[in-house]
C-alpha positions as CSV (number, residue, x, y, z in Angstrom):
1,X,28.0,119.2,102.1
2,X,30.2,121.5,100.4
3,X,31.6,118.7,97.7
4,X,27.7,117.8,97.5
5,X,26.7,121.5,96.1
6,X,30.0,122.2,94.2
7,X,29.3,118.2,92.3
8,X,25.4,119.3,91.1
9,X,26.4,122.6,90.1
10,X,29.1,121.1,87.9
11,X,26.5,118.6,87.0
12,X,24.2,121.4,86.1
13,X,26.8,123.6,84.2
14,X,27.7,120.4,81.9
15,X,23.9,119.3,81.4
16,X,23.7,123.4,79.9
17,X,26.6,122.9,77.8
18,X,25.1,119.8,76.5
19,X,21.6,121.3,75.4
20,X,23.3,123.9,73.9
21,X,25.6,122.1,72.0
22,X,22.4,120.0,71.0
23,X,20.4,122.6,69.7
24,X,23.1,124.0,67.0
25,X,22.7,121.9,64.1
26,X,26.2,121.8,62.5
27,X,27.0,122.1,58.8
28,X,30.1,121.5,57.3
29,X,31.2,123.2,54.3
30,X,34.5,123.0,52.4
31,X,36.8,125.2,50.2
32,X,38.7,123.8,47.2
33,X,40.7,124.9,44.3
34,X,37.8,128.0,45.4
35,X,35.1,126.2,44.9
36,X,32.6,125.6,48.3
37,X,32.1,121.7,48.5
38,X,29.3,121.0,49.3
39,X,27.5,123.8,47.2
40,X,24.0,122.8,48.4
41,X,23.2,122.5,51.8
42,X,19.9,122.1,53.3
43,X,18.6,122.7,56.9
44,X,15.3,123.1,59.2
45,X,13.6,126.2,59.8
46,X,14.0,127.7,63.3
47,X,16.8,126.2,64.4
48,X,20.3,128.1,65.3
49,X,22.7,127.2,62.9
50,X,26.4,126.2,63.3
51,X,28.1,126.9,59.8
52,X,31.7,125.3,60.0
53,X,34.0,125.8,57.2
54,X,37.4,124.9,56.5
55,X,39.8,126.4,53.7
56,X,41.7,123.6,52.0
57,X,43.2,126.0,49.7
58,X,46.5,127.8,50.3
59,X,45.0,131.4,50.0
60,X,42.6,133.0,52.1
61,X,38.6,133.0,51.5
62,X,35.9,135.3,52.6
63,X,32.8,133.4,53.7
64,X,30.1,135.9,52.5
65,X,26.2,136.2,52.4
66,X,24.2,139.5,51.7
67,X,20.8,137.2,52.6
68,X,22.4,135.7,55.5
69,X,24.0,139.0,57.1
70,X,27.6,137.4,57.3
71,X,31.0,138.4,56.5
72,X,34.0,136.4,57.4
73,X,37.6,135.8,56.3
74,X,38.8,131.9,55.9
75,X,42.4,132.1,56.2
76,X,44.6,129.2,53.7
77,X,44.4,125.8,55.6
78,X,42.0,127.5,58.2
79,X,38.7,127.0,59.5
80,X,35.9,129.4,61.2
81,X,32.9,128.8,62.9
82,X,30.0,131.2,61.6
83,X,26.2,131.3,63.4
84,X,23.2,131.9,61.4
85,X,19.4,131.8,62.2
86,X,17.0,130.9,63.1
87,X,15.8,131.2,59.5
88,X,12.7,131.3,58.1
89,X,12.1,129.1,54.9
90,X,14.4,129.8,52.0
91,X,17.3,129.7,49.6
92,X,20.2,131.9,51.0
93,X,23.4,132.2,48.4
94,X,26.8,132.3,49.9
95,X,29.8,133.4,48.4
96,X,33.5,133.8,48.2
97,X,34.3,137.8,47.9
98,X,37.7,136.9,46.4
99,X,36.7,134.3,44.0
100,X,33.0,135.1,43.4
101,X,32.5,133.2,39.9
102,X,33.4,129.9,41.6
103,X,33.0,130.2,45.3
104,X,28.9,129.7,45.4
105,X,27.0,127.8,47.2
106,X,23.2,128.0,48.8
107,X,21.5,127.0,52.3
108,X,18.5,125.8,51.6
109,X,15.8,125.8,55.1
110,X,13.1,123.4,54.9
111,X,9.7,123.4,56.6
């Protein structure tokens, strides 16, 4: 009986993980030659977002948005994970601190 409880809780735990993982849209985003690739990026309204971003430059980055309340250094050939939302919807600018005139981009939420 003991196996039997400790097997559905483990069943349960990963059936949790699952829907949570399942309601995080993910969005990928790229730095190069500090530029943010892809600079438009749309998503639905209401939904927790999971903002993934990788540095393919050598230098560090910092993943920043005033609209979107997030600050975040990108370290050279580095990645971070960033949460946003749920957003109402919008146009919200991102940018790179260190490179501001080319490191732009905009999440866009839909209806």
């Amino acid at each position: 009986m003991a196996f039997f409880m400790r097997f559905m809780v483990l069943g349960a735990v990963l059936t949790l993980s699952a829907t949570a993982s399942a309601a995080e849209p993910e969005i990928r985003l790229v730095i190069k030659d500090h530029r943010f690739t892809p600079t438009e990026v749309t998503a639905p309204a209401g939904q927790k977002l999971r903002l993934v971003i990788e540095n393919q430059d050598a230098t560090p980055e910092e993943f920043e948005s005033y609209a979107l309340n997030r600050e975040k250094i990108v370290p050279g050939g580095g990645k971070i994970v960033v949460f946003v939302g749920p957003l109402k919807p919008g146009r919200y600018e991102f940018f790179g601190e260190f490179n501001a005139q080319t490191a732009r981009g905009w999440l866009v939420i839909e209806p």
